[in-house]
C-alpha positions in Angstrom: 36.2 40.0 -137.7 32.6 40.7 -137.9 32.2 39.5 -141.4 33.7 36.3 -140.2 31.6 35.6 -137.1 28.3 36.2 -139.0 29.9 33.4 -141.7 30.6 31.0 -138.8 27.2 31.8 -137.3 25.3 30.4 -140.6 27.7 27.6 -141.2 26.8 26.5 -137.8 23.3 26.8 -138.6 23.6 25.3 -141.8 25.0 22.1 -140.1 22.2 22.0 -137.3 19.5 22.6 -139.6 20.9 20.5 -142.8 22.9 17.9 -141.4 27.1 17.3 -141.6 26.3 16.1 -145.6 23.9 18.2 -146.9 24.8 21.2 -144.6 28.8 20.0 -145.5 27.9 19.5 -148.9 26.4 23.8 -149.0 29.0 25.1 -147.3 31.8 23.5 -149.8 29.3 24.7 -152.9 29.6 28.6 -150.8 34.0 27.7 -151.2 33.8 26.9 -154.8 31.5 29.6 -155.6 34.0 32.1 -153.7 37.3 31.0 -155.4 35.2 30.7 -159.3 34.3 34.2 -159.1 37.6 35.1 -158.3 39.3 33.2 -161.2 35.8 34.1 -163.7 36.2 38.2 -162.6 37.8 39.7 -166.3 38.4 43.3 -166.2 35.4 44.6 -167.8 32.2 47.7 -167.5 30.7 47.0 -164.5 31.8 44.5 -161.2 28.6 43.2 -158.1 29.8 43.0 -155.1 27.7 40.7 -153.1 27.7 39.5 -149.3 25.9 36.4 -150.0 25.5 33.3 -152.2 21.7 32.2 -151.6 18.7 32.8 -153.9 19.1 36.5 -153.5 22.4 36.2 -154.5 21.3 34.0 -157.5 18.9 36.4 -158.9 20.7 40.2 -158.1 24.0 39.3 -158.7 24.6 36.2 -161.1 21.6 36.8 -163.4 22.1 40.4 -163.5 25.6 39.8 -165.2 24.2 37.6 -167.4 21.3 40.1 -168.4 23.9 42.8 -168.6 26.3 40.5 -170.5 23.9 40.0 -173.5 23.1 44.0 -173.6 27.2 44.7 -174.4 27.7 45.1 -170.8 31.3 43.6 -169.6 29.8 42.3 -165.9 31.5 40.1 -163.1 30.7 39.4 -159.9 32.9 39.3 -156.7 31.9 37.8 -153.0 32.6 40.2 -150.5 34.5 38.5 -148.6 37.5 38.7 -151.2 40.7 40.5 -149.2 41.9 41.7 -152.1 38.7 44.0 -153.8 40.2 47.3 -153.3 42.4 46.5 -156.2 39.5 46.1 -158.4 38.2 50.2 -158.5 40.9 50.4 -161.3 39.2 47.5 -162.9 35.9 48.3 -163.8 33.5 51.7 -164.4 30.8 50.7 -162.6 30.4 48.9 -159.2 26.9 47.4 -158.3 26.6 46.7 -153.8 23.9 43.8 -153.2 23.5 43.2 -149.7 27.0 44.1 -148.3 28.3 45.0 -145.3 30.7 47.5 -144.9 33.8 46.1 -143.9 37.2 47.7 -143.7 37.5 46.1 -147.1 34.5 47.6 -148.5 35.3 51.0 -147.2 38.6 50.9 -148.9 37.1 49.7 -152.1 34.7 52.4 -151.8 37.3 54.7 -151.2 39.0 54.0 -154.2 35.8 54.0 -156.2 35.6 57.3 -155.5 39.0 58.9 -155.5 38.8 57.8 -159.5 34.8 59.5 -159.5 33.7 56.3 -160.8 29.9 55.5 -160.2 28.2 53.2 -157.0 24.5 51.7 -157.0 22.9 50.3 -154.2 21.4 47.3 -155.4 18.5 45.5 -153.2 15.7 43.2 -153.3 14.4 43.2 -149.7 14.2 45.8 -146.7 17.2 44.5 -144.8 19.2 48.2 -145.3 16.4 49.3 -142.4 17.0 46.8 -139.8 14.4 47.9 -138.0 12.2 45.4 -140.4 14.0 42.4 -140.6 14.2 42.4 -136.5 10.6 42.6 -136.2 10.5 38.8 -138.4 10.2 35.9 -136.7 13.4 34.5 -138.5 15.5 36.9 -136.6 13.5 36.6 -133.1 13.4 33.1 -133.0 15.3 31.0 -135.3 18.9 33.0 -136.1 21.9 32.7 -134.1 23.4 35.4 -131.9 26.1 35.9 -134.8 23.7 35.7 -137.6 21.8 38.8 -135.4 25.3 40.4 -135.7 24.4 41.1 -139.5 21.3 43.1 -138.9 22.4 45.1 -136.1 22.6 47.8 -138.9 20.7 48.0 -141.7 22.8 45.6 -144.7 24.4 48.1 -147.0 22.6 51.1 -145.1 26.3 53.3 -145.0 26.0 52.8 -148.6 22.3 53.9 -148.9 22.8 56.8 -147.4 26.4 58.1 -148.4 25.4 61.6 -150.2 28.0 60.1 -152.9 25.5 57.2 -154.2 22.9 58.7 -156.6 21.1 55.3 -157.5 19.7 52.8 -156.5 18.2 49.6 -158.7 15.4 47.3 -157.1 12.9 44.3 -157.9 9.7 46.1 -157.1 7.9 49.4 -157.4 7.1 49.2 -153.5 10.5 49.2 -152.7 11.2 51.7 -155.1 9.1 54.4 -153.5 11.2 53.6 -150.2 14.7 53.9 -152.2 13.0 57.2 -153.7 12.4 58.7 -150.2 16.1 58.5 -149.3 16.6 61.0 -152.5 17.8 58.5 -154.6 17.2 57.2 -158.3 15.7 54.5 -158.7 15.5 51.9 -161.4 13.0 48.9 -161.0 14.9 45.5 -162.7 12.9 42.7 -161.9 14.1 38.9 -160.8 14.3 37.0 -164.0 15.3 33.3 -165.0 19.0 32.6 -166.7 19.1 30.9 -169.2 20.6 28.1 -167.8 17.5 27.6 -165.7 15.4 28.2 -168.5 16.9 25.5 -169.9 15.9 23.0 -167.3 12.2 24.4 -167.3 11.8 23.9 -171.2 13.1 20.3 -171.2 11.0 19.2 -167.9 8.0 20.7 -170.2 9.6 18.4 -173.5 9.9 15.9 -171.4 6.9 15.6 -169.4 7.7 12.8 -166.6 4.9 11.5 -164.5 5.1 13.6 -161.3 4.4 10.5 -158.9 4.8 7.5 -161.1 4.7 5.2 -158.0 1.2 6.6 -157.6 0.1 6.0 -161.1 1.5 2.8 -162.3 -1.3 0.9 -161.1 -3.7 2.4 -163.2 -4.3 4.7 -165.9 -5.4 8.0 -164.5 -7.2 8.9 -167.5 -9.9 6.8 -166.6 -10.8 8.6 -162.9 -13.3 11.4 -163.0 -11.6 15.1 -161.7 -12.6 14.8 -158.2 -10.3 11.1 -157.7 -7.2 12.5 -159.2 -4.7 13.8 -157.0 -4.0 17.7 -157.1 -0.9 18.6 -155.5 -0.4 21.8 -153.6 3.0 23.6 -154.0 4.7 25.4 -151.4 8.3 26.1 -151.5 9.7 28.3 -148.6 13.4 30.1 -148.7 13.9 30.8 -145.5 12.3 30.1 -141.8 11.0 33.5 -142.4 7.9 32.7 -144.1 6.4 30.4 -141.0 4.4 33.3 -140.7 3.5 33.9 -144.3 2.3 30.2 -144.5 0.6 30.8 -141.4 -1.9 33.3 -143.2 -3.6 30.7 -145.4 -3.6 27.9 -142.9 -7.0 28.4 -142.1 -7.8 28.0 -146.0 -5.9 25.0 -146.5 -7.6 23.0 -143.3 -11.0 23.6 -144.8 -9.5 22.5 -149.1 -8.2 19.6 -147.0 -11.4 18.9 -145.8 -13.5 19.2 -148.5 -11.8 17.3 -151.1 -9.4 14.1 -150.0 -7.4 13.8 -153.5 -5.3 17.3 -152.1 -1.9 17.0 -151.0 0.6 19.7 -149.9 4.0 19.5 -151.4 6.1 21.3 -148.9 9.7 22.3 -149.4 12.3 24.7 -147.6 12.5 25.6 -143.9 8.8 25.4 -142.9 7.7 24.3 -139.5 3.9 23.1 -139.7 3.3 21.5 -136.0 -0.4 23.2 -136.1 -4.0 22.2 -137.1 -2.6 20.8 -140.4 -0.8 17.9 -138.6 -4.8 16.0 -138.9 -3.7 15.7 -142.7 -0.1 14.5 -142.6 -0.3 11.4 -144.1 -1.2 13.8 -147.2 1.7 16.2 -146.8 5.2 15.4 -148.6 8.3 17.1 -147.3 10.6 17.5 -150.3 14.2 17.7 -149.0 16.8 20.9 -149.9 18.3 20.2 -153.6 20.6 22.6 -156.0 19.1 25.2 -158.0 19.6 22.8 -160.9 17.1 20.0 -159.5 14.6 22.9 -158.3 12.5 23.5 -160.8 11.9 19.2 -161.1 10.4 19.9 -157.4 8.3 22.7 -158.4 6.8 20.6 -161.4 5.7 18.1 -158.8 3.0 21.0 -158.2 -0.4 21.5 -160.0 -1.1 24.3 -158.3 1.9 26.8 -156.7 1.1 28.6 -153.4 2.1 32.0 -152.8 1.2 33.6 -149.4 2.5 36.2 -147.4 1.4 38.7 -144.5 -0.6 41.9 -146.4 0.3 44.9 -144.7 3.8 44.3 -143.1 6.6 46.1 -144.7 9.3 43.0 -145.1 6.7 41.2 -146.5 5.2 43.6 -148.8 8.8 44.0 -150.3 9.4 40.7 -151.9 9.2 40.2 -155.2 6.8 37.6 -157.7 9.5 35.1 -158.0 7.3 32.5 -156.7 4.8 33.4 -159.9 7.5 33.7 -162.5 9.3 30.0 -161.4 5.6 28.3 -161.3 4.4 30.3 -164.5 7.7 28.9 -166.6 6.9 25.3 -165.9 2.8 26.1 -166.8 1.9 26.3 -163.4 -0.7 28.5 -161.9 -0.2 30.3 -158.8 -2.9 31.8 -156.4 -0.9 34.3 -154.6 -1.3 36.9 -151.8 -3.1 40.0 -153.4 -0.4 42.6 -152.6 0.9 45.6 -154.8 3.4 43.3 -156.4 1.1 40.4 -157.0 -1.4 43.0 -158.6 1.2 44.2 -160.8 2.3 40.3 -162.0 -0.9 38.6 -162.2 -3.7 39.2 -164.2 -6.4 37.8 -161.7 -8.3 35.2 -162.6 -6.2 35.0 -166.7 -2.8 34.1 -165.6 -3.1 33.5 -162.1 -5.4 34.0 -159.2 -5.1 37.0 -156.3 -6.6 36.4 -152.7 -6.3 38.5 -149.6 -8.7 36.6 -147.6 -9.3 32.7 -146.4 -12.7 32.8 -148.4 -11.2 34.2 -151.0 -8.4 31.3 -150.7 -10.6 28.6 -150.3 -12.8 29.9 -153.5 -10.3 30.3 -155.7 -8.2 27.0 -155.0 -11.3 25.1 -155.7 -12.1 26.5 -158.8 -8.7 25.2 -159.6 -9.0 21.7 -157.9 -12.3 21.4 -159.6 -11.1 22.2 -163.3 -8.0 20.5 -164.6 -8.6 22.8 -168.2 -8.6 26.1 -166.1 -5.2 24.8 -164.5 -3.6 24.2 -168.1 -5.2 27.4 -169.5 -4.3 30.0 -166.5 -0.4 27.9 -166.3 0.1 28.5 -170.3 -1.2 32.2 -170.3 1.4 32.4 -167.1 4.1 31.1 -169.1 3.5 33.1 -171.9 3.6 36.4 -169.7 6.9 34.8 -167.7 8.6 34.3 -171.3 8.0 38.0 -172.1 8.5 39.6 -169.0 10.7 37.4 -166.7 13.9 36.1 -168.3 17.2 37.1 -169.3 16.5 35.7 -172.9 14.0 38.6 -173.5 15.1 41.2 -171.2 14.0 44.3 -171.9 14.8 47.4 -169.3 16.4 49.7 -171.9 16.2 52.8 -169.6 18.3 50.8 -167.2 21.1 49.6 -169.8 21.6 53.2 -171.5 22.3 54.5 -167.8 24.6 51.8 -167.3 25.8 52.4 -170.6 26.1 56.5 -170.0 28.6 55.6 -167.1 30.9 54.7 -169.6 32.2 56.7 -171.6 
């Protein structure tokens, strides 16, 4: 009953936020998504169980079976919210929890799991198992419904985390790691990467190269204007309300780029409320609207420059990953990002991206950018080259990971 009040409470704010089309139109994609993993699930090595179907979802759940698929692992993944998992401990060896709540469902599956001493992972990209976190956001205070709250009363998937039963744990980042490690787990860092599919889209936007604004360049040809009477197009795409505050951080920075040169625009996308100091410039801010995964990365290649901000210092924030790098860095865009532990260990500062931690160093390092259209093309290509090697399923390469999985087999 829980599980389904915490499912109305976001399709209710799906619908308020979205509208009865688009907010509809996600809701019926959340249906379809349920009843295909039921009828794709084959009896196989490993099943993920997962309570959601958002970006987190995308990248822990559906990618990871697609990286474990093309290392001879049998994966499928299963929606929580399936009545009949329980069933499914006699299907698979290994079962992989990503963000789920433990329902009377789950504790049967679990149950079962165990009774045939088959092996669990607690799988997680963000600090919601410690709800102690995700309550002190600004998403939860402010912008989530009573019934959403009802989700992070508990930490998600803390039962699971802490049952003596569960040995591992698998993550996106080292500094989440270390937290997994202090609950006497092991821990095994597989990073976000891009599908194939997706990868896909980014190489033929790249073949194809469209004009980004061609109703802003059709009346002349733009390689005729010197650097400083182009326009450079600052990217910023949010997931969720909860990065008002990460935004926040280089607001300052932005008001002064804004300032200084008049051929910047802010290409804003996602959830992001910017009724502050930055409303002077909005006849040079463009709202993109909420599109599928499949248009995203056309958004993102809008961008000349990607944005990647959030609060140093605060746990919830510390813990996300470099996605925002490795989906810029695959189109041959470059990203000045927050200058974090996980940023340090993605970007080379100042080869294949840029690192900031304060509004001076903001402002200095977006203008270099603004101000050199070859340093944008060299940093974006050396970021693509790293993202290639390092961030997609078509050269995944985590073999300590695999031969566990693989160990768990026999």
């Amino acid at each position: 009953m829980k599980l389904f009040l915490i499912k109305l409470g976001k399709a209710f704010t799906t619908i308020k936020r979205d509208g009865i089309i688009v907010g509809g139109k996600r809701i019926f994609n959340y249906l379809f998504l349920f009843i295909k993993t039921i009828l794709a699930a084959k009896p196989g090595d490993i099943l993920i169980i997962t309570g959601g179907v958002g970006d987190s979802a995308h990248y822990r759940t559906h990618n990871q079976a697609e990286e474990f698929n093309l290392h001879g692992l049998k994966t499928s993944v299963m929606l929580q919210d399936n009545p009949l998992l329980p069933r499914y401990a006699d299907k698979y060896k290994i079962f992989i929890f990503h963000r789920t709540i433990v329902t009377p469902t789950i504790a049967k599956l679990i149950a079962n799991i165990k009774k045939q001493n088959k092996e669990i992972i607690f799988e997680t990209d963000d600090l919601v198992f410690d709800a102690k976190h995700i309550q002190s956001t600004d998403l939860y205070k402010n912008k989530m419904t009573y019934f959403e709250k009802k989700q992070y009363e508990k930490g998600v998937g803390e039962e699971i985390l802490k049952d003596p039963y569960v040995k591992v744990c698998s993550t996106t980042t080292a500094y989440l790691a270390k937290i997994l490690e202090g609950y006497g787990k092991k821990v095994f860092i597989n990073k976000n990467k891009i599908d194939n599919h997706e990868l896909e889209i980014a190489e033929n936007i790249l073949k194809t190269d469209e004009k980004k604004f061609p109703q802003e360049l059709s009346s002349w040809n733009s390689r005729s204007l010197a650097p400083e009477e182009k326009n450079i197009y600052l990217g910023y795409f949010s997931g969720t309300a909860s990065h008002n505050r990460d935004f926040a951080t280089i607001t300052d920075a932005l008001v002064e780029i804004m300032k200084k040169h008049p051929q910047v625009k802010l290409l804003l996308a996602g959830p992001l409320d910017t009724d502050n100091i930055l409303n002077k410039f909005k006849d040079r801010i463009i709202r993109l609207p909420f599109v599928s995964r499949d248009k995203y990365f056309g958004n993102a290649y809008k961008a000349d420059i990607v944005l990647a901000p959030l609060e140093l210092g605060v746990p919830y924030c510390e813990a996300k990953s470099e996605l925002k790098f490795f989906e810029a860095g695959i189109l041959k865009i470059p990203t000045v990002a927050v200058a974090n532990q996980t940023f340090k260990e993605a970007i080379e500062d100042g080869v294949d991206g840029f690192l900031a931690s304060t509004t001076n160093d903001w402002i200095f390092k977006l203008e270099k950018l603004i101000a050199d259209e070859k340093l944008r093309q060299e940093m974006g290509g050396r970021a693509r080259a790293k993202v290639m090697a390092e961030y997609t399923n078509r050269n995944s390469h985590n073999e300590e990971y695999y031969n566990y999985l693989k160990s768990k087999l026999v």
